[in-house]
Structure formats: structure tokens, C-alpha cells
PDB file with SEQRES, HELIX, SHEET and CRYST1 records, atoms N, CA, C and O in Angstrom:
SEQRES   1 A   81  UNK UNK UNK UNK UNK UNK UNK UNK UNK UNK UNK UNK UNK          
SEQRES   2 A   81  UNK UNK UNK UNK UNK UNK UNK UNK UNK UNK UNK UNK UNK          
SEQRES   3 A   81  UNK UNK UNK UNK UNK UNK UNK UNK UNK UNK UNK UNK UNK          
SEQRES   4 A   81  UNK UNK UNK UNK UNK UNK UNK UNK UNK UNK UNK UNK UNK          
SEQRES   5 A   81  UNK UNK UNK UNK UNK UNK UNK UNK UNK UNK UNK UNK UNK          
SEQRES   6 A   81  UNK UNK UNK UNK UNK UNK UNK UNK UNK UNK UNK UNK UNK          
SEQRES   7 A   81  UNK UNK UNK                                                  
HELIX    1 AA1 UNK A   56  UNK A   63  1                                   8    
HELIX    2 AA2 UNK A   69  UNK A   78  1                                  10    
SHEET    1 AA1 4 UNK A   2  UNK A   7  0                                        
SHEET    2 AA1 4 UNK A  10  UNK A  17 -1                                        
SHEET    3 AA1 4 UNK A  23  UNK A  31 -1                                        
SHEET    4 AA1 4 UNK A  34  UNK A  35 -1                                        
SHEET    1 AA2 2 UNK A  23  UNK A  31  0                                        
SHEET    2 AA2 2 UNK A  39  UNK A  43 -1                                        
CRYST1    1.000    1.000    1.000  90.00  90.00  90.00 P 1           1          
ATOM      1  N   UNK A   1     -14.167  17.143  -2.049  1.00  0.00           N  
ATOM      2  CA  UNK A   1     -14.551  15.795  -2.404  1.00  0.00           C  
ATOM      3  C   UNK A   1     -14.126  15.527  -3.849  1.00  0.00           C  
ATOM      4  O   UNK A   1     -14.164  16.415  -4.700  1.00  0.00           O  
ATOM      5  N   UNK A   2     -13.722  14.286  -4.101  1.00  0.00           N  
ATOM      6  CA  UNK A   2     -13.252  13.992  -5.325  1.00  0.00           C  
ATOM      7  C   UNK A   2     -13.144  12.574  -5.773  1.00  0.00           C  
ATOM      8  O   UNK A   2     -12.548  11.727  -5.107  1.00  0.00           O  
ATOM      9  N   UNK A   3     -13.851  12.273  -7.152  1.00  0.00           N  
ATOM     10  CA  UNK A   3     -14.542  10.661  -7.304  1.00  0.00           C  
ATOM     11  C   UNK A   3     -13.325  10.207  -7.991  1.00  0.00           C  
ATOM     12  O   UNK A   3     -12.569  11.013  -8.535  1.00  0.00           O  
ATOM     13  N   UNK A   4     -13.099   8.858  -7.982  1.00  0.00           N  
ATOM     14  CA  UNK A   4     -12.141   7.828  -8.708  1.00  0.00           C  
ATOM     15  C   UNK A   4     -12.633   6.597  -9.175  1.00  0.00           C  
ATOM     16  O   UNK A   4     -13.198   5.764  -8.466  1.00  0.00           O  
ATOM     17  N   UNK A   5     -12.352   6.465 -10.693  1.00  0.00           N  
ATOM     18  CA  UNK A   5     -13.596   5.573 -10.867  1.00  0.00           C  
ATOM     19  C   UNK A   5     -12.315   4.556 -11.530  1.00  0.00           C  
ATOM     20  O   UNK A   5     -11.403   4.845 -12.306  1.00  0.00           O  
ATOM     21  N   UNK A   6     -12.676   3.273 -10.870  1.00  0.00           N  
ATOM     22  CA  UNK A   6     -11.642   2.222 -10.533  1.00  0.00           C  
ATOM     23  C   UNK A   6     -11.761   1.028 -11.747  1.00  0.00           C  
ATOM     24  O   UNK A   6     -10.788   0.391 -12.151  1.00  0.00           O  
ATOM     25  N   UNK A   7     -12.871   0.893 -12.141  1.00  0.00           N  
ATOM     26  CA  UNK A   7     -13.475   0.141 -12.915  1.00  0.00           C  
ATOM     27  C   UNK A   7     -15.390   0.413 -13.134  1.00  0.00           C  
ATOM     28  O   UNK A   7     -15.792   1.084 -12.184  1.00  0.00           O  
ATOM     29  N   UNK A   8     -16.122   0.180 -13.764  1.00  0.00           N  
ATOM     30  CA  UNK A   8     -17.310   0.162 -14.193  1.00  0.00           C  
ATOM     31  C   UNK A   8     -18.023  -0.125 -12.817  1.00  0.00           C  
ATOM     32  O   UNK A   8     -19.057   0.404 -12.407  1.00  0.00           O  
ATOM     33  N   UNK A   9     -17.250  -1.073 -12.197  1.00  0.00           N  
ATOM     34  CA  UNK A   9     -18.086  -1.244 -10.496  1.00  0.00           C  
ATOM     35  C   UNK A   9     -17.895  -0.971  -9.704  1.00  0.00           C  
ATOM     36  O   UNK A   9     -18.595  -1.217  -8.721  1.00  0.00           O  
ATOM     37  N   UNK A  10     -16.381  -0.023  -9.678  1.00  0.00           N  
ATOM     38  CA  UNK A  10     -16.240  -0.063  -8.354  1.00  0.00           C  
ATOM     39  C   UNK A  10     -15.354   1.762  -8.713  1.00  0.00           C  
ATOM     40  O   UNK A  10     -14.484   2.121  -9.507  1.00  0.00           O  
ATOM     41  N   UNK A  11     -15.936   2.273  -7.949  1.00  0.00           N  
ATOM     42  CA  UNK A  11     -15.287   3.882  -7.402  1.00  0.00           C  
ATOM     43  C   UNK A  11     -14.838   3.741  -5.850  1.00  0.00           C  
ATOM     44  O   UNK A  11     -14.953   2.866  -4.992  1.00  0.00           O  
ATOM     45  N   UNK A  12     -14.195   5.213  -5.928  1.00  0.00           N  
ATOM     46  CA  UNK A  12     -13.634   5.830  -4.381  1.00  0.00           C  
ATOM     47  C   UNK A  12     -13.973   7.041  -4.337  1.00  0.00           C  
ATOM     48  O   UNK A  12     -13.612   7.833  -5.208  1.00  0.00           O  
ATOM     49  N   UNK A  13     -14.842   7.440  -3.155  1.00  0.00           N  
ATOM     50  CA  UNK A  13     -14.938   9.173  -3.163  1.00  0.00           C  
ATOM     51  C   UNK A  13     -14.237   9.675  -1.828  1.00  0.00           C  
ATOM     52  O   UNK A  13     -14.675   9.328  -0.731  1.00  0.00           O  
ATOM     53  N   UNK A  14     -13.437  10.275  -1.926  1.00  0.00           N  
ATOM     54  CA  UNK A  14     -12.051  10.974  -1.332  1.00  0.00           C  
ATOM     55  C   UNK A  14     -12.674  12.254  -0.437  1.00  0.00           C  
ATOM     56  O   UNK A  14     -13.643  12.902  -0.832  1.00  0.00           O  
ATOM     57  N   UNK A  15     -12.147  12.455   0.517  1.00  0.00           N  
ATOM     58  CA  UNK A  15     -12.832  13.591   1.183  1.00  0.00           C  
ATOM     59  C   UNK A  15     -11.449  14.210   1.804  1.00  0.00           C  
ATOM     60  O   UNK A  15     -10.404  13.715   1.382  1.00  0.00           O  
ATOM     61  N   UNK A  16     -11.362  15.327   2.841  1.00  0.00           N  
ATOM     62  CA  UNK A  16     -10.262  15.464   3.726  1.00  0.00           C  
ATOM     63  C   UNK A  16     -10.978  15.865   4.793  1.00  0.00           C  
ATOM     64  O   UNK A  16     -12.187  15.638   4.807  1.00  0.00           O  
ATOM     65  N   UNK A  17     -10.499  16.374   5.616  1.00  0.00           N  
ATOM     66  CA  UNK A  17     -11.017  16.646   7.726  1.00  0.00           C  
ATOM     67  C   UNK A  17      -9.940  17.609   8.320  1.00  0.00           C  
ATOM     68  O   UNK A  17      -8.965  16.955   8.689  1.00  0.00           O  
ATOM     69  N   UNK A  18      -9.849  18.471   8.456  1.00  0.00           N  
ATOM     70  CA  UNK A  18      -9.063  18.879   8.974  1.00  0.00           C  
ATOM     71  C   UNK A  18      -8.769  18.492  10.811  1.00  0.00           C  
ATOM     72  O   UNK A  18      -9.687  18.696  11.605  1.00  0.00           O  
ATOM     73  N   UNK A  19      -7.929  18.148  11.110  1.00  0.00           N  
ATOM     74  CA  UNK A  19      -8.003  17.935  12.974  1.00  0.00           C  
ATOM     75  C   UNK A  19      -7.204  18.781  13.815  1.00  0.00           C  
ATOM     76  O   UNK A  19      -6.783  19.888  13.477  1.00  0.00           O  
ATOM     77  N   UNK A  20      -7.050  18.343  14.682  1.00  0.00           N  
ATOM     78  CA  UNK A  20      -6.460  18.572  15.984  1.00  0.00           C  
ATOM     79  C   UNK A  20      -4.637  19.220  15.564  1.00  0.00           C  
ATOM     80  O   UNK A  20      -3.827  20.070  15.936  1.00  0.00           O  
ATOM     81  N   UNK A  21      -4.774  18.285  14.713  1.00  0.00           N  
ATOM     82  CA  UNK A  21      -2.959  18.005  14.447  1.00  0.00           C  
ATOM     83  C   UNK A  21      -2.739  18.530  13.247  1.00  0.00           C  
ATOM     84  O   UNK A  21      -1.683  19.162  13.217  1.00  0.00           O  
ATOM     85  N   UNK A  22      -3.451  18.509  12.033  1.00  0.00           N  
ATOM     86  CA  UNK A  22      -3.383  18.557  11.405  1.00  0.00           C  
ATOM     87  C   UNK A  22      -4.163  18.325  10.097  1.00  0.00           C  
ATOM     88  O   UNK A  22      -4.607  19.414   9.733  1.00  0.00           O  
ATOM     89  N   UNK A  23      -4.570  17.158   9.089  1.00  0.00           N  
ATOM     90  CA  UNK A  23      -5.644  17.077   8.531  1.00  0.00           C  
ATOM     91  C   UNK A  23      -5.292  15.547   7.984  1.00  0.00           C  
ATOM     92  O   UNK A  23      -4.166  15.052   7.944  1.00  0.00           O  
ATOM     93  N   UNK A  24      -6.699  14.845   7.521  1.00  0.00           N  
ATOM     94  CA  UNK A  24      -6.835  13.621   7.117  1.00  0.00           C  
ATOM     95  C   UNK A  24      -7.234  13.483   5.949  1.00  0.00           C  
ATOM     96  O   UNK A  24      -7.609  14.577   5.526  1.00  0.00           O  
ATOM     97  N   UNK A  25      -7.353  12.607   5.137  1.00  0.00           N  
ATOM     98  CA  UNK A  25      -8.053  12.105   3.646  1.00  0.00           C  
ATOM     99  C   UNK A  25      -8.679  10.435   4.317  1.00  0.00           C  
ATOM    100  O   UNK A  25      -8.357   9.470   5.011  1.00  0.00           O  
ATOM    101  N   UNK A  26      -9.793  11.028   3.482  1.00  0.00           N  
ATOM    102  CA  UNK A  26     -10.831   9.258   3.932  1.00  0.00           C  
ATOM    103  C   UNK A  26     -11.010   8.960   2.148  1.00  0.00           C  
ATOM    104  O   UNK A  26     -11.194   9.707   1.187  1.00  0.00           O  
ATOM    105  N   UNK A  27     -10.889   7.846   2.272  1.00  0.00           N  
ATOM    106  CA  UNK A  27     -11.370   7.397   1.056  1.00  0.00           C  
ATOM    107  C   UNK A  27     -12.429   6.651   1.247  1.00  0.00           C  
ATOM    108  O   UNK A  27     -12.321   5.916   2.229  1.00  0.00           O  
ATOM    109  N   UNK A  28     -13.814   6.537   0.432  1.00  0.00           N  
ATOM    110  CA  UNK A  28     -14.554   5.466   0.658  1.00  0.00           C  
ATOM    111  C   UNK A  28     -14.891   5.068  -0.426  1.00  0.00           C  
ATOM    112  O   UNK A  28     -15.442   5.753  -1.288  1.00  0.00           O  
ATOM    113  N   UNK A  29     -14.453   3.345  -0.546  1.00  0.00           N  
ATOM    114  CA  UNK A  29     -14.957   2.361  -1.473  1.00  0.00           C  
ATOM    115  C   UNK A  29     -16.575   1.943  -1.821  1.00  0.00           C  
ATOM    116  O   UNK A  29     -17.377   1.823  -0.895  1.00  0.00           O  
ATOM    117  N   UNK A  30     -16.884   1.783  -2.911  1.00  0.00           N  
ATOM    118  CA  UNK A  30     -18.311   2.043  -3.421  1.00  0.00           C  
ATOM    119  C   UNK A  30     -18.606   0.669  -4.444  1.00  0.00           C  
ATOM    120  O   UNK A  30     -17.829   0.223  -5.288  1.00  0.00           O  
ATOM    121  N   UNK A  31     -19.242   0.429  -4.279  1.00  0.00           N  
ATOM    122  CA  UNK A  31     -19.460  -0.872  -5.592  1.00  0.00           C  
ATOM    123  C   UNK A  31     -20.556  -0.861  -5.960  1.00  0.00           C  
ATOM    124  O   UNK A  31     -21.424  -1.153  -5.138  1.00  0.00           O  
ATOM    125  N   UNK A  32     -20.943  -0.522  -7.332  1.00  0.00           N  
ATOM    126  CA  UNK A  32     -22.522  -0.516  -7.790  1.00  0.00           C  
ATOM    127  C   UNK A  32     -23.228   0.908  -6.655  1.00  0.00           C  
ATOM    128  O   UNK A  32     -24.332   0.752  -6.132  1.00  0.00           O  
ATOM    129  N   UNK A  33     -22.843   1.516  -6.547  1.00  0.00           N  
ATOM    130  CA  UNK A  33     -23.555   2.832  -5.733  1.00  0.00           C  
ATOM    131  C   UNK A  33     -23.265   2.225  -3.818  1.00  0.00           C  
ATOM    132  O   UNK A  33     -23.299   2.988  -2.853  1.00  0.00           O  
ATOM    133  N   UNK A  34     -23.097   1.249  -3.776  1.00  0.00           N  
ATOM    134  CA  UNK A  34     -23.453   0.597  -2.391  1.00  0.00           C  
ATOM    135  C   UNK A  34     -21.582   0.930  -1.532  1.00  0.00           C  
ATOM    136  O   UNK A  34     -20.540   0.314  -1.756  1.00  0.00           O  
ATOM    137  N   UNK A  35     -21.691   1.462  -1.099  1.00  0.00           N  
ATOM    138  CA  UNK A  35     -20.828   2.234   0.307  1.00  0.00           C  
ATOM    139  C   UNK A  35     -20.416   0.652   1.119  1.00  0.00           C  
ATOM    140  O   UNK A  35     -21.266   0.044   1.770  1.00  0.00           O  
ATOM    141  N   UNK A  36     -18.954   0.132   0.939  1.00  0.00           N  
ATOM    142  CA  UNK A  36     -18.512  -0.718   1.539  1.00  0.00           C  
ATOM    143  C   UNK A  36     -17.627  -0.482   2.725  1.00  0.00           C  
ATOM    144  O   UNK A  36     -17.832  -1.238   3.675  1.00  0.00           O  
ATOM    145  N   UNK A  37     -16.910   0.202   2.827  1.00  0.00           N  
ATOM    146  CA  UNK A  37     -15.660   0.818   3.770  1.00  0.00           C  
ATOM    147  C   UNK A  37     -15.190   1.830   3.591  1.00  0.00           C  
ATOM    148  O   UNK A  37     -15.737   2.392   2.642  1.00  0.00           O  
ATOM    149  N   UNK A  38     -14.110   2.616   4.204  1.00  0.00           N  
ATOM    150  CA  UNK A  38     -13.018   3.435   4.513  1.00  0.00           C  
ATOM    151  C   UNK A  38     -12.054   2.800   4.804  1.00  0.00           C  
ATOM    152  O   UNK A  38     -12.122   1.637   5.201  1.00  0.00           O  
ATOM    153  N   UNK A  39     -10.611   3.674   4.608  1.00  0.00           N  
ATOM    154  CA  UNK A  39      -9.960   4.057   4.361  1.00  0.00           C  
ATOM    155  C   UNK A  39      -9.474   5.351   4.899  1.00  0.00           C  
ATOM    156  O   UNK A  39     -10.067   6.386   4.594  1.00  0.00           O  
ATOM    157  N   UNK A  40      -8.280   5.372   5.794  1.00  0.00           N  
ATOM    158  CA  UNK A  40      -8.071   7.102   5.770  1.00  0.00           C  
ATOM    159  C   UNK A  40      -6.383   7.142   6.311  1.00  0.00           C  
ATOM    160  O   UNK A  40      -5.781   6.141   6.699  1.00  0.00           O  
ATOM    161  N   UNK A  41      -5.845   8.418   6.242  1.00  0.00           N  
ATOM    162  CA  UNK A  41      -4.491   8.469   6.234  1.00  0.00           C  
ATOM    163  C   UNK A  41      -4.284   9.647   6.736  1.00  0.00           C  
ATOM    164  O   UNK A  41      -4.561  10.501   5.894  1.00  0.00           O  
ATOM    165  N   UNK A  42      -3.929  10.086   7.706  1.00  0.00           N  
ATOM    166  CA  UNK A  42      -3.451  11.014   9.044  1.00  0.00           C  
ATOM    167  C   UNK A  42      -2.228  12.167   7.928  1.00  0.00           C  
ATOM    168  O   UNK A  42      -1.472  11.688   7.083  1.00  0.00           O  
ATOM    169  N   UNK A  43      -2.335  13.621   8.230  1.00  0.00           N  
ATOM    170  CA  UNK A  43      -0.582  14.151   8.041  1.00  0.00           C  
ATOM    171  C   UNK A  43      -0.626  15.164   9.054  1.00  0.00           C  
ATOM    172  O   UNK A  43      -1.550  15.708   9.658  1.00  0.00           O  
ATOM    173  N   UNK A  44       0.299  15.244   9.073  1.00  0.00           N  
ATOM    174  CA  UNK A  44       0.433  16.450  10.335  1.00  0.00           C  
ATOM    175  C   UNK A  44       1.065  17.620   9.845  1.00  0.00           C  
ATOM    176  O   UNK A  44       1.520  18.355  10.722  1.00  0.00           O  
ATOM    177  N   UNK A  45       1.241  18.060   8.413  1.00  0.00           N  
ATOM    178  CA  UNK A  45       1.792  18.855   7.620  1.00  0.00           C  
ATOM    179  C   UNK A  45       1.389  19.112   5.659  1.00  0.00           C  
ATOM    180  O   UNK A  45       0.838  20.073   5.123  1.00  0.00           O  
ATOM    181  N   UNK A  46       1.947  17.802   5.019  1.00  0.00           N  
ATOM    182  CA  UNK A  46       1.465  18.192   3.813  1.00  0.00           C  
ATOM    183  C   UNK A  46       2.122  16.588   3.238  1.00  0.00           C  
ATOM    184  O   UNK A  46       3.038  15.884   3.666  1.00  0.00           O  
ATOM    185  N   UNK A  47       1.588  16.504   2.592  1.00  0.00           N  
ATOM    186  CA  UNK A  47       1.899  15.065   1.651  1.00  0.00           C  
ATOM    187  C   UNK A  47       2.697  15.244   0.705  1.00  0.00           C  
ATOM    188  O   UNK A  47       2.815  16.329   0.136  1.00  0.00           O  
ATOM    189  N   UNK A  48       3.520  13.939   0.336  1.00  0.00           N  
ATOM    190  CA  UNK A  48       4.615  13.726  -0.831  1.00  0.00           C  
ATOM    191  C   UNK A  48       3.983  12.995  -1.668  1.00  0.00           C  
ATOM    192  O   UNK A  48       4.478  11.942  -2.069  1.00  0.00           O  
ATOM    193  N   UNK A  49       2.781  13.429  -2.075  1.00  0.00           N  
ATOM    194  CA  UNK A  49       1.968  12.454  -3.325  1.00  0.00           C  
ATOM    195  C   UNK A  49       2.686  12.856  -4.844  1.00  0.00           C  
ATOM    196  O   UNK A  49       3.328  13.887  -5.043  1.00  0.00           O  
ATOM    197  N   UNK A  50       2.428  11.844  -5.800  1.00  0.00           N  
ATOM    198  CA  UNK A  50       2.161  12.290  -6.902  1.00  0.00           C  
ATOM    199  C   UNK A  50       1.279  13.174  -7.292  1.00  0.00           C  
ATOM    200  O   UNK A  50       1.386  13.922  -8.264  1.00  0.00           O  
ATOM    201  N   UNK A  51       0.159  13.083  -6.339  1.00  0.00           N  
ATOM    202  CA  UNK A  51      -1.570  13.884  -7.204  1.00  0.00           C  
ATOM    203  C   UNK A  51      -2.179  13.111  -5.639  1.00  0.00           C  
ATOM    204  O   UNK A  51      -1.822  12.109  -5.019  1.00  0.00           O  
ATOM    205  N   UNK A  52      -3.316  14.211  -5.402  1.00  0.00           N  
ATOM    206  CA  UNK A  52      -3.917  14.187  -4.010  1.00  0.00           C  
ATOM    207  C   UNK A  52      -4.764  13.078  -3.783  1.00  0.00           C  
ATOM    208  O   UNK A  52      -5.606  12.733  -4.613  1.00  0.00           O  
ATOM    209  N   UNK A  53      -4.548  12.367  -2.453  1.00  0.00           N  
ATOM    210  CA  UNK A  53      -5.375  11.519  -2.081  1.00  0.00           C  
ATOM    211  C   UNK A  53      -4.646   9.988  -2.585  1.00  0.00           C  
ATOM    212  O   UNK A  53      -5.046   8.938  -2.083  1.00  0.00           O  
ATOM    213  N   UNK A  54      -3.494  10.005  -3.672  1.00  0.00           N  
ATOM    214  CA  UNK A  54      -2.799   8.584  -3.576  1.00  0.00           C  
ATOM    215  C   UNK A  54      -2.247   7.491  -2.529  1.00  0.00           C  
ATOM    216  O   UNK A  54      -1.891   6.338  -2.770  1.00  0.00           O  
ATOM    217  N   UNK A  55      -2.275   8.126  -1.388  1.00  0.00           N  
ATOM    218  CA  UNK A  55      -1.855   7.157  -0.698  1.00  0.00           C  
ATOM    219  C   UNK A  55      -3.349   6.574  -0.033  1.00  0.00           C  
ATOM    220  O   UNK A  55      -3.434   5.353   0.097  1.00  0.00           O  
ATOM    221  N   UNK A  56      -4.415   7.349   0.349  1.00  0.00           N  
ATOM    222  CA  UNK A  56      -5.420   6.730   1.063  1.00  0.00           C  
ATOM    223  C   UNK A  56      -6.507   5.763  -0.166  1.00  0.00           C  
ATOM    224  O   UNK A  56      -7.403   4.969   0.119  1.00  0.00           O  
ATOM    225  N   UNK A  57      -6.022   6.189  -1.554  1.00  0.00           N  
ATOM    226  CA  UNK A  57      -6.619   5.189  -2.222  1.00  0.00           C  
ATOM    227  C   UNK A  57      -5.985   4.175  -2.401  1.00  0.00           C  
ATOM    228  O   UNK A  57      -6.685   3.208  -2.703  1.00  0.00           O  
ATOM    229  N   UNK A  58      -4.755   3.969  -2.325  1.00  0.00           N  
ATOM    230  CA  UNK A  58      -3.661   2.549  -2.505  1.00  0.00           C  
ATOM    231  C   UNK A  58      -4.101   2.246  -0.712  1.00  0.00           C  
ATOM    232  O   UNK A  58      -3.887   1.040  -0.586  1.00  0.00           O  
ATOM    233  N   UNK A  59      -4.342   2.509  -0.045  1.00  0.00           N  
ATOM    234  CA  UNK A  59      -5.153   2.377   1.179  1.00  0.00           C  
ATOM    235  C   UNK A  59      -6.338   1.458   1.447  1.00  0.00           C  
ATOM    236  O   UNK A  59      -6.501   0.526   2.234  1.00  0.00           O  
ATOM    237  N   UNK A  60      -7.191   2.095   0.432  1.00  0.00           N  
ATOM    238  CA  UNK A  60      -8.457   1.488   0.625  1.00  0.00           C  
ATOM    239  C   UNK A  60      -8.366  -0.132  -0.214  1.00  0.00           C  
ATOM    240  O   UNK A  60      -8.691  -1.286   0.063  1.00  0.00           O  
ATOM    241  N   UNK A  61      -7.712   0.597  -1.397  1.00  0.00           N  
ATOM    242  CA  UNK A  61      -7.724  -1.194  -2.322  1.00  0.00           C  
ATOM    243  C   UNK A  61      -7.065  -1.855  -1.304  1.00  0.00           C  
ATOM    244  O   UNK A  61      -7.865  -2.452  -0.585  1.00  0.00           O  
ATOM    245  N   UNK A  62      -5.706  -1.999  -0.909  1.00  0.00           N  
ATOM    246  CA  UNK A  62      -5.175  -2.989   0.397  1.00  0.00           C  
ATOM    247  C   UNK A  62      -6.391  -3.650   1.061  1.00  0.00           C  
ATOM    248  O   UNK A  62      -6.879  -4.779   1.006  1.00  0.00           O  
ATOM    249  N   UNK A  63      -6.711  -2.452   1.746  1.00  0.00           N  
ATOM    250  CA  UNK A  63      -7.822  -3.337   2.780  1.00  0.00           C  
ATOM    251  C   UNK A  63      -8.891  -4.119   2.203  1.00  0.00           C  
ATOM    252  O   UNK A  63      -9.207  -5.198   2.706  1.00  0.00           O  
ATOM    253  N   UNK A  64      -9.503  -3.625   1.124  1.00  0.00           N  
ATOM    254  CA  UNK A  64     -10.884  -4.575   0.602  1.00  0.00           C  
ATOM    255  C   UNK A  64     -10.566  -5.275  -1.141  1.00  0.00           C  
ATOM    256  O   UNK A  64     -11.312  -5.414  -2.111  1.00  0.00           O  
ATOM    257  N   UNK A  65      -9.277  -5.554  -0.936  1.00  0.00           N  
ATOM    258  CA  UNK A  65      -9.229  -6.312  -2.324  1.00  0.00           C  
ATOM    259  C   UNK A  65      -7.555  -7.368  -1.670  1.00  0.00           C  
ATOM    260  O   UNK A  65      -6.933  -7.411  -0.609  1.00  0.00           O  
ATOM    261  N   UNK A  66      -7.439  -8.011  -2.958  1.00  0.00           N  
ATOM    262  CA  UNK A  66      -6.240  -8.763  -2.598  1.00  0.00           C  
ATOM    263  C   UNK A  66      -6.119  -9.629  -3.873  1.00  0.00           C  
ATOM    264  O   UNK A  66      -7.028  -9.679  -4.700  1.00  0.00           O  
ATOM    265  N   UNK A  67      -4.969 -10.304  -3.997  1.00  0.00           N  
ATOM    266  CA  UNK A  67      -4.964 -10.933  -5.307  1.00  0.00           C  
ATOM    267  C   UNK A  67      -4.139 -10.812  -6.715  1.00  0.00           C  
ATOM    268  O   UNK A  67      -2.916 -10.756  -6.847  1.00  0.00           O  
ATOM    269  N   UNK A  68      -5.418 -10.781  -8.005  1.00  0.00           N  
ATOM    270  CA  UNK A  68      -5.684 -10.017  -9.333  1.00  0.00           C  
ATOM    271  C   UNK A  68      -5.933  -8.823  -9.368  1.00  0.00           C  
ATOM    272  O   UNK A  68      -5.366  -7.986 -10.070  1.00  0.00           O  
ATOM    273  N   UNK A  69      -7.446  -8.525  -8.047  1.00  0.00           N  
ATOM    274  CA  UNK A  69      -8.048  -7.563  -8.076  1.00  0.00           C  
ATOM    275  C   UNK A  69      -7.340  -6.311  -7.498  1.00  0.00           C  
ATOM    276  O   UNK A  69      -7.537  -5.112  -7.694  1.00  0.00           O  
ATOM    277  N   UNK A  70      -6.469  -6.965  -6.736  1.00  0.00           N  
ATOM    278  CA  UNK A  70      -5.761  -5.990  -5.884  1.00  0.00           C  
ATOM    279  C   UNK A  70      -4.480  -5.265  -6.706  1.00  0.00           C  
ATOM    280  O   UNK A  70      -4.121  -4.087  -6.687  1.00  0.00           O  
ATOM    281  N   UNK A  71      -4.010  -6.251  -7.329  1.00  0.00           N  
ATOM    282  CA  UNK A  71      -2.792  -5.723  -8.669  1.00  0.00           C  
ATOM    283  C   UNK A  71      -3.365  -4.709  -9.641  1.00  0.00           C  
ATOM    284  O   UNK A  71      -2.827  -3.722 -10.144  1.00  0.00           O  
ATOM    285  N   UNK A  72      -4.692  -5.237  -9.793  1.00  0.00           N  
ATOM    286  CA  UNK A  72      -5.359  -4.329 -11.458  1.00  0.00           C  
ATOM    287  C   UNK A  72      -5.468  -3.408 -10.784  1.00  0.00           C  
ATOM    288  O   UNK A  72      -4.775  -2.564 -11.351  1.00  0.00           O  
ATOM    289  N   UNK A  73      -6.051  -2.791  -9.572  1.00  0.00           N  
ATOM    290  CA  UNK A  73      -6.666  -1.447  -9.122  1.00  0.00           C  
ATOM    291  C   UNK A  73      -5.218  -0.658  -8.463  1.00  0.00           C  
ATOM    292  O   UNK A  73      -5.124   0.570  -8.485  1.00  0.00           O  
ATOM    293  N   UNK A  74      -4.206  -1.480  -7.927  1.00  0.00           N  
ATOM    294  CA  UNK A  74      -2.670  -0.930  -7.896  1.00  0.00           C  
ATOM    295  C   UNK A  74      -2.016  -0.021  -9.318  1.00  0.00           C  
ATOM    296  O   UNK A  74      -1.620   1.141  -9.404  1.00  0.00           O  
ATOM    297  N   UNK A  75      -2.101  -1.016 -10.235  1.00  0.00           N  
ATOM    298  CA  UNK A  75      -1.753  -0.268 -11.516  1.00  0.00           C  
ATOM    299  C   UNK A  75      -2.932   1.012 -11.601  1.00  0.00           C  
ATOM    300  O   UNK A  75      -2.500   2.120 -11.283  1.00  0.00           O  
ATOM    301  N   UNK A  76      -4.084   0.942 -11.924  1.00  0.00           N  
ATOM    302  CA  UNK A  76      -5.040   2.099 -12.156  1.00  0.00           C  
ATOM    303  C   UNK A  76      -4.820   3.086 -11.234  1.00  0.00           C  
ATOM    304  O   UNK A  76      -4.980   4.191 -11.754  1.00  0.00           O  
ATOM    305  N   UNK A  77      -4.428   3.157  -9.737  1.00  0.00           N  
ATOM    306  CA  UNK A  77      -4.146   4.468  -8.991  1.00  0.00           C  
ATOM    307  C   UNK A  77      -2.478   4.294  -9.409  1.00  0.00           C  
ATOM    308  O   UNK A  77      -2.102   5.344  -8.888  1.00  0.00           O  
ATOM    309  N   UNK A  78      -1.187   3.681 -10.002  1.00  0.00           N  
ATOM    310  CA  UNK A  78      -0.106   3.800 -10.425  1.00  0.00           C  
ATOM    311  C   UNK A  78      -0.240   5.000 -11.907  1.00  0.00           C  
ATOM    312  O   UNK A  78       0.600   5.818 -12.282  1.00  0.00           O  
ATOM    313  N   UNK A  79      -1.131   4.804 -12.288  1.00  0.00           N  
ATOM    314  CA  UNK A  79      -1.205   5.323 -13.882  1.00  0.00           C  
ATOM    315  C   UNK A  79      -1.699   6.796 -13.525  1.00  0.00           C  
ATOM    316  O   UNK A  79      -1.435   7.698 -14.320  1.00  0.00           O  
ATOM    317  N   UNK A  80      -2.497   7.105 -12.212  1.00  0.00           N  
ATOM    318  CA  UNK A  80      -2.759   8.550 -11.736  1.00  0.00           C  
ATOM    319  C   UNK A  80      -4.081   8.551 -12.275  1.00  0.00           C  
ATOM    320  O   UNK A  80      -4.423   7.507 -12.831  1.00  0.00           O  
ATOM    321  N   UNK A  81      -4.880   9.468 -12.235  1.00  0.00           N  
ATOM    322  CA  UNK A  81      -5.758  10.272 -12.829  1.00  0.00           C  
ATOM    323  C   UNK A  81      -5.961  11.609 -13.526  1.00  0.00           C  
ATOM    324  O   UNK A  81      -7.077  11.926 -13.939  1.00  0.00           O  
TER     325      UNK A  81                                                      
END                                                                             
């Protein structure tokens, strides 16, 4: 498990699963402590990330942002952790 803190309100806590095929990363979006959605991204081998879990967090912002909000939190997982 591993936290990403996006802004003052809003984090992602990252998990993985191993499956059937292979293994997953869930991301889940958080605002003020309060658990809004997931996020998750399938591999059937090993990822071409920069740093672990980048694609299911550019994942999660897609789905529950759009916009300003969606650009500012693009750059903040662009800049890494």
C-alpha cells in the first residue's frame, strides 16, 4: 500500500492484487478522509512506469476530475513522487 497526496484535499491510496493472470494496482481516491472511487489497471507481466502505480493514478484523476482540476493533478502525478 502506498499514499499520494494530490493536494491538501484530496489523496490516492494505491494497493496491488495479485490474479489469475497476473496482478492489478487499484487506486482509491479520498477527499477529506471520505473514500470516493477506484480506479484499477490489469498487467499480465510487469509495467513500463516511470515509478509504481502511475498509470492507475493518471487513472483515477480521468475518471473523477476533468477540466483545471484534472490538468493540476495531471501535472502533480507528471512531476512523480
Amino acid at each position: 500500500m502506498k499514499l499520494f497526496k494530490l493536494s491538501d484535499m484530496y489523496s490516492v491510496v494505491c494497493t496491488w492484487n495479485k490474479t489469475g493472470y497476473g496482478f492489478r494496482h487499484v487506486a482509491t481516491l479520498i477527499k477529506n478522509g471520505q473514500e470516493l472511487g477506484q480506479a484499477k489497471a490489469c498487467y499480465y507481466n510487469r509495467t513500463w512506469e516511470r515509478y509504481e502505480y502511475e498509470t492507475v493514478l493518471k487513472a483515477v484523476v480521468s475518471k473523477f476530475f476533468g477540466g483545471v482540476e484534472e490538468k493540476f493533478f495531471m501535472q502533480v502525478i507528471e512531476g512523480g513522487f
